[in-house]
C-alpha positions in Angstrom: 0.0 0.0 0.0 1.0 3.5 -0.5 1.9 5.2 1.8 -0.1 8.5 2.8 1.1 11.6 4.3 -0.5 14.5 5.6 -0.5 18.1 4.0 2.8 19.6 4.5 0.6 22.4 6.9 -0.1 19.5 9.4 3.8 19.1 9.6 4.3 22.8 10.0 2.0 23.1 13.1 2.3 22.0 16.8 -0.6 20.4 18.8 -2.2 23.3 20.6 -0.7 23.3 23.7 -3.3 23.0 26.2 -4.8 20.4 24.2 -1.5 18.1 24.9 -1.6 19.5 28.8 -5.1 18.9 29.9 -4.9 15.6 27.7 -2.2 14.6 30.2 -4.2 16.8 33.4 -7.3 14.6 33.0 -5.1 11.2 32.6 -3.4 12.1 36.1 -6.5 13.1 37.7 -8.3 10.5 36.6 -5.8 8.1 38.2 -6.4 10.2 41.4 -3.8 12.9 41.7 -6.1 15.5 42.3 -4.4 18.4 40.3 -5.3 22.2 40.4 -6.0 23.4 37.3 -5.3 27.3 37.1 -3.8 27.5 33.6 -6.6 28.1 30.9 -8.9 30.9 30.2 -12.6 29.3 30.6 -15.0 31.5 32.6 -16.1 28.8 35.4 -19.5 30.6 35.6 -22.5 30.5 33.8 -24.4 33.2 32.2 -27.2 35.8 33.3 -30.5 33.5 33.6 -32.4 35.4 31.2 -29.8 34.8 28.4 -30.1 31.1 29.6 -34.2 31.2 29.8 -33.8 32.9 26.3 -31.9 29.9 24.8 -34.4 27.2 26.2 -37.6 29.6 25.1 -36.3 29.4 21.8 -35.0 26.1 21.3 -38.3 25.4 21.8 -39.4 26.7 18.8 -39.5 24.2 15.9 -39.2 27.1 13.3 -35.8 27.8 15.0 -33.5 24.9 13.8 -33.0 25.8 10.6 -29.8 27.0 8.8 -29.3 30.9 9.2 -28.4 33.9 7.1 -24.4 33.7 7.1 -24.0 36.9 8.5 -26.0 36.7 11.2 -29.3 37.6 12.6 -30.6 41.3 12.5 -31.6 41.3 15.8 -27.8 39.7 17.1 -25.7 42.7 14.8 -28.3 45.6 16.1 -27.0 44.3 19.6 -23.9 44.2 19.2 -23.6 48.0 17.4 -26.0 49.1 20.3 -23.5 47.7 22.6 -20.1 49.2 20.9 -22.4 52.2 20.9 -23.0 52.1 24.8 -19.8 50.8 26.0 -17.0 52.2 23.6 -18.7 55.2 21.9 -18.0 53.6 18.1 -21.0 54.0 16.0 -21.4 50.6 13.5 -23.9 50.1 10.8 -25.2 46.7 11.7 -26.1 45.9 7.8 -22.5 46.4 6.8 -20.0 47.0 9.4 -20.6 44.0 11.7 -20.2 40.1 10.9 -21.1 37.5 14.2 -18.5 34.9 14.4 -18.8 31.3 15.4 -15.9 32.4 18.5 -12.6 34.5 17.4 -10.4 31.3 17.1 -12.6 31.0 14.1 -12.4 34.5 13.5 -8.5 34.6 13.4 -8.8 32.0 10.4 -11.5 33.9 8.4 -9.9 36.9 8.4 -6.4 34.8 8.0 -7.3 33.5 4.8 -9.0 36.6 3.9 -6.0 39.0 3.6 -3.4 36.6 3.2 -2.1 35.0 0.0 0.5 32.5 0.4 4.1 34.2 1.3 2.5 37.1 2.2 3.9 39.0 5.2 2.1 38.9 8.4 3.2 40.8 12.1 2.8 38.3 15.3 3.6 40.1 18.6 5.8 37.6 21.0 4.5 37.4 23.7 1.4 36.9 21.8 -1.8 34.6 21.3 -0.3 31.1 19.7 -3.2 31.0 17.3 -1.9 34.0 15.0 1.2 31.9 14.6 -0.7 28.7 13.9 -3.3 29.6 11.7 -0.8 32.3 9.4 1.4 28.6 8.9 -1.9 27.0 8.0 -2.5 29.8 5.6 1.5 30.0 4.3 2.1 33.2 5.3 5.8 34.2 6.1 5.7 35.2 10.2 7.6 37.9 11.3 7.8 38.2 15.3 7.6 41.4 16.3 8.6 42.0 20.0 6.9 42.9 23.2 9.3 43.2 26.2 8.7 44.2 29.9 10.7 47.1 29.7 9.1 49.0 27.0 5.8 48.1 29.1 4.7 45.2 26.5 4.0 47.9 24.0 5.7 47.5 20.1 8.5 49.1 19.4 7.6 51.5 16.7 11.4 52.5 15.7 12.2 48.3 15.5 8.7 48.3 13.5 10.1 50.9 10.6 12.7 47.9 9.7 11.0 45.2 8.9 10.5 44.6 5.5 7.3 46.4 4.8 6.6 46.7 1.7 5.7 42.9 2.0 3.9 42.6 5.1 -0.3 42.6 4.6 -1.6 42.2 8.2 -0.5 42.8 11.6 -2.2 41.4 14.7 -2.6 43.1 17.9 -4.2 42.5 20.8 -4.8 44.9 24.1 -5.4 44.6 26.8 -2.9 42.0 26.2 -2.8 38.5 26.2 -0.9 36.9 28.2 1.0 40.0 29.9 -2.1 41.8 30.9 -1.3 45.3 29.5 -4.0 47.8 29.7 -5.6 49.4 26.6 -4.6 52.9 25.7 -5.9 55.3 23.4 -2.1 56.9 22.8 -1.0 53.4 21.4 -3.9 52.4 19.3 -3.4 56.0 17.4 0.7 55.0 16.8 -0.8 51.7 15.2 -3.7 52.8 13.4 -0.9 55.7 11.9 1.5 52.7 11.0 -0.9 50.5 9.5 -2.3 53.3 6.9 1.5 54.7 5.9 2.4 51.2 4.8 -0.9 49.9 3.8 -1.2 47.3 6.1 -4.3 45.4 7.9 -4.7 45.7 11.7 -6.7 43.3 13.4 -7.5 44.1 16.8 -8.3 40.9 19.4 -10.1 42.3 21.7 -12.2 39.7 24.6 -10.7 41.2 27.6 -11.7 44.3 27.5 -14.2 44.3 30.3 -12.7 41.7 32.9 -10.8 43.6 35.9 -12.0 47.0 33.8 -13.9 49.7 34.1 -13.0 51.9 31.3 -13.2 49.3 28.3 -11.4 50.4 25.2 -11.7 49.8 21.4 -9.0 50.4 18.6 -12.2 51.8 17.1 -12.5 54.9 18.9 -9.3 56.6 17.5 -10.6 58.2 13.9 -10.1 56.7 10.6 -9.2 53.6 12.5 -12.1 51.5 10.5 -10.6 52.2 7.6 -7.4 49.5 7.7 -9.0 47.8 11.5 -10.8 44.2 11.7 -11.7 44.4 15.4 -12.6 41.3 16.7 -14.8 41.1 20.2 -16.3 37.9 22.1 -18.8 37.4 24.9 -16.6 34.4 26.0 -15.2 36.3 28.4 -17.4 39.2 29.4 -20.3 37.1 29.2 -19.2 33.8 30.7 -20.3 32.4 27.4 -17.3 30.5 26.1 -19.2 27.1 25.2 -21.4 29.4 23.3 -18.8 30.5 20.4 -20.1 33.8 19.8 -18.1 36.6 18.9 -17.9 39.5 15.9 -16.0 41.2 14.0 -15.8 45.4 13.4 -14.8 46.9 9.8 -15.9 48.7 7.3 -18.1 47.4 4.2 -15.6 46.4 2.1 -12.9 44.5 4.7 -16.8 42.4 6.1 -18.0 41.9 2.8 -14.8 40.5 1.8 -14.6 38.7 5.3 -18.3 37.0 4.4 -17.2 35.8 1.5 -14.6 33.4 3.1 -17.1 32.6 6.1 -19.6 31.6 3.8 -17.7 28.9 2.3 -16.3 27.4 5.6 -19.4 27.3 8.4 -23.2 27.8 7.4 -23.7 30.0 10.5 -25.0 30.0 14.1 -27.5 28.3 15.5 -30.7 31.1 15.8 -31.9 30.5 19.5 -28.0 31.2 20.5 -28.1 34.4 18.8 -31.0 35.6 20.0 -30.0 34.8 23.5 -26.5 36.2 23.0 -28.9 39.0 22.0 -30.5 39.7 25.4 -26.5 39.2 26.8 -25.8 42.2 24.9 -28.6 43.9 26.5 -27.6 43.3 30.2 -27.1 46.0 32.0 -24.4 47.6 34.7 -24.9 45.0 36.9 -24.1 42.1 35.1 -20.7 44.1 34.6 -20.2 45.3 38.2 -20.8 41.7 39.7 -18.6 40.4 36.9 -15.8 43.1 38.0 -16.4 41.8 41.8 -15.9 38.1 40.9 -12.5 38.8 39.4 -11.4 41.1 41.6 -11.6 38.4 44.8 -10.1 35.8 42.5 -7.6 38.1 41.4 -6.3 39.1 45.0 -5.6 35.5 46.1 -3.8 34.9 42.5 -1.4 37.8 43.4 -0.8 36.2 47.0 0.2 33.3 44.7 2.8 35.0 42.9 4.0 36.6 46.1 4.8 33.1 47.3 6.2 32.1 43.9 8.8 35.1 44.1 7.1 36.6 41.0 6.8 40.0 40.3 4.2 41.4 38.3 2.6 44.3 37.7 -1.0 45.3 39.8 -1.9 47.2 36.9 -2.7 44.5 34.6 -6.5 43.5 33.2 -8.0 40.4 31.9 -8.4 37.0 32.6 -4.8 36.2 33.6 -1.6 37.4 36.3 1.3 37.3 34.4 4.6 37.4 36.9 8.0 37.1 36.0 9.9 34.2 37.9 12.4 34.7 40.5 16.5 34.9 38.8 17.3 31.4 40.3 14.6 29.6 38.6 15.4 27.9 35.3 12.8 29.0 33.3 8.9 29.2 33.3 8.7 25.7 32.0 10.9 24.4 34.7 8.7 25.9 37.1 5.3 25.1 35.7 6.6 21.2 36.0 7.7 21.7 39.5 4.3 23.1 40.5 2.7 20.9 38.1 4.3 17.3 39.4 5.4 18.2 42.6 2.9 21.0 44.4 -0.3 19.1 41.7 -0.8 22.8 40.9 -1.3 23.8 37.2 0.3 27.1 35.8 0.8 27.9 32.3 4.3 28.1 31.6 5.1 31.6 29.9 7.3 30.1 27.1 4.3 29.0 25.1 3.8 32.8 24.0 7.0 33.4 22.2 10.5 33.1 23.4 9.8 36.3 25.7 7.6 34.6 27.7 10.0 32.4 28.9 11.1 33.7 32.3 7.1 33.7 32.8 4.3 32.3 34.3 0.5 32.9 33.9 -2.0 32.0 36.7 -6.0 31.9 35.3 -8.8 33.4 37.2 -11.0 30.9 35.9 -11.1 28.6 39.7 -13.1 29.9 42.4 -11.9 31.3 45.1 -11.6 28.1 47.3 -9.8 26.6 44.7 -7.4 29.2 44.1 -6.7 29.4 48.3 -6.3 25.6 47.9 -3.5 26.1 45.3 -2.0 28.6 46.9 -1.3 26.2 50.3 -0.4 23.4 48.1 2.2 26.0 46.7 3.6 27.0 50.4 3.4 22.9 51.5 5.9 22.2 48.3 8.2 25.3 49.4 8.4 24.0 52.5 9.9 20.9 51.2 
């Protein structure tokens, strides 16, 4: 028999991460070791009940199981541009300037294979999201790393930027606040890269699902003028709406970057299932205090995840948003790695190990807020027992 081989993509791409570390996770725990798990971003908590009630109401319905329009529900894009409208101040045309997505992952592909021709350029920040780097190999794109670093406050380097090899680079991803490092949203920096993706004619796309977690003053790249014009925002209610199971998300352009962006969509998924839009409708419609009590959850979680990085030696900075602490490890450790395995075999703690980000992420470690509170105080005296070893 012949033999068969995969596409030469398949050989170019790692297994995602956390799929090979919770693979291994649920083996040990199953055996009985009992392991912590405070290293992936999956909201633990379940949505408002009325987006709930909504879904059940309308799966009800037998008229509701059909295919839907690819681009969404009206009722699901008026939401979302009442709620950019609301919470960022960016005025959207839901017709044209607003395309649901089935979750960003999928998102990051769409617009991937929408901008990118093969050997085409394409800027990945490191640290970064390990999904721009996987899907722009699926796609053949050429990568170029662009660096984020501590001491230039994890914000590009505009100066290092300016040598790359432009003129061949067609989309640049970006993502604040930051993932993994934490690094708030500003206004200033979204204006430096909406001015240096319209000199050289490049694409920004904009991540944004962490905007309202551990943050009161969200942000979009959208607010800074002209941004539209050469921005694909991306936004989820994963995060913000304890929804991640639900794979809802959009994306934010202008007519002709969506209508482009349909076109590819349209020939990979046949859209999203109506009663979860129209409940993912009525999440969009919640109102301050599904925000404030989502602020307060964090904010507990987040205080006993900084007494874990105090007894870890990390330092990190209290300034940080999202779904993640991000602390640097103390000189005498290895790496991040090295002590994401100690914790991991020896204290039956899970961390993620910063490495997995891009080389400088290495001296790293990120702790998820996704464990309640007892679980979290739990890790932490596991963490002081294996210390006192």
């Amino acid at each position: 028999m012949k033999i068969i081989e995969p596409a030469n993509r398949v050989s170019d791409i790692k297994e995602y991460y956390f799929s090979r570390k919770l693979r291994e996770l649920a083996r040990l725990n199953a055996e009985g070791a009992d392991i912590i798990s405070l290293g992936i971003g999956g909201p633990d908590k379940a949505p408002d009940p009325k987006v709930i009630e909504t879904l059940q109401f309308e799966a009800s319905k037998p008229q509701n199981h059909s295919y839907q329009s690819y681009n969404g529900l009206p009722e699901l894009r008026k939401a979302f541009a009442l709620w950019y409208k609301e919470k960022y101040g960016v005025t959207l045309n839901p017709d044209s300037e607003i395309l649901p997505l089935i979750g960003s992952k999928e998102g990051i592909l769409h617009i991937s294979l929408t901008f990118l021709n093969p050997g085409d350029g394409v800027l990945v920040p490191d640290p970064g999201y390990p999904t721009y780097t996987g899907v722009s190999k699926l796609v053949g794109a050429e990568i170029f790393t662009y660096d984020l670093k501590e001491e230039n406050g994890w914000l590009p380097d505009f100066e290092a930027l300016e040598k790359y090899p432009l003129e061949k680079i067609k989309l640049m991803w970006v993502n604040y606040p930051h993932m993994p490092t934490g690094k708030k949203a500003d206004l200033d920096t979204f204006k430096k890269l909406v001015d240096f993706a319209k000199k050289h004619g490049i694409v920004l796309a904009h991540d944004n699902p962490y905007s309202f977690i551990l943050n009161k003053e969200p942000l979009s790249i959208l607010q800074i003028p002209g941004a539209i014009d050469v921005t694909v925002e991306m936004n989820s209610l994963s995060k913000s709406h304890n929804m991640a199971g639900w794979r809802v998300a959009m994306a934010a352009s202008n007519p002709t970057f969506i209508s482009w962006i349909l076109k590819v969509k349209s020939n990979i998924d046949s859209g999203q299932f109506k009663p979860v839009m129209l409940a993912a409708a009525e999440a969009l419609h919640l109102g301050e205090d599904w925000y404030d009590q989502l602020y307060d959850t964090y904010e507990e979680r987040r205080k006993i995840a900084e007494d874990i990085m105090n007894e870890l030696e990390c330092y990190f900075d209290p300034e940080q948003r999202g779904l993640f602490l991000w602390g640097r490890i103390p000189d005498n450790a290895p790496s991040g790695e090295w002590l994401a395995d100690e914790l991991f075999y020896k204290a039956k703690v899970f961390l993620t190990p910063g490495f997995i980000f891009g080389k400088n992420g290495d001296r790293y470690i990120r702790i998820s807020l996704c464990a309640t509170p007892d679980k979290l105080t739990e890790a932490l005296n596991r963490i002081k027992n294996y210390k006192q070893q």
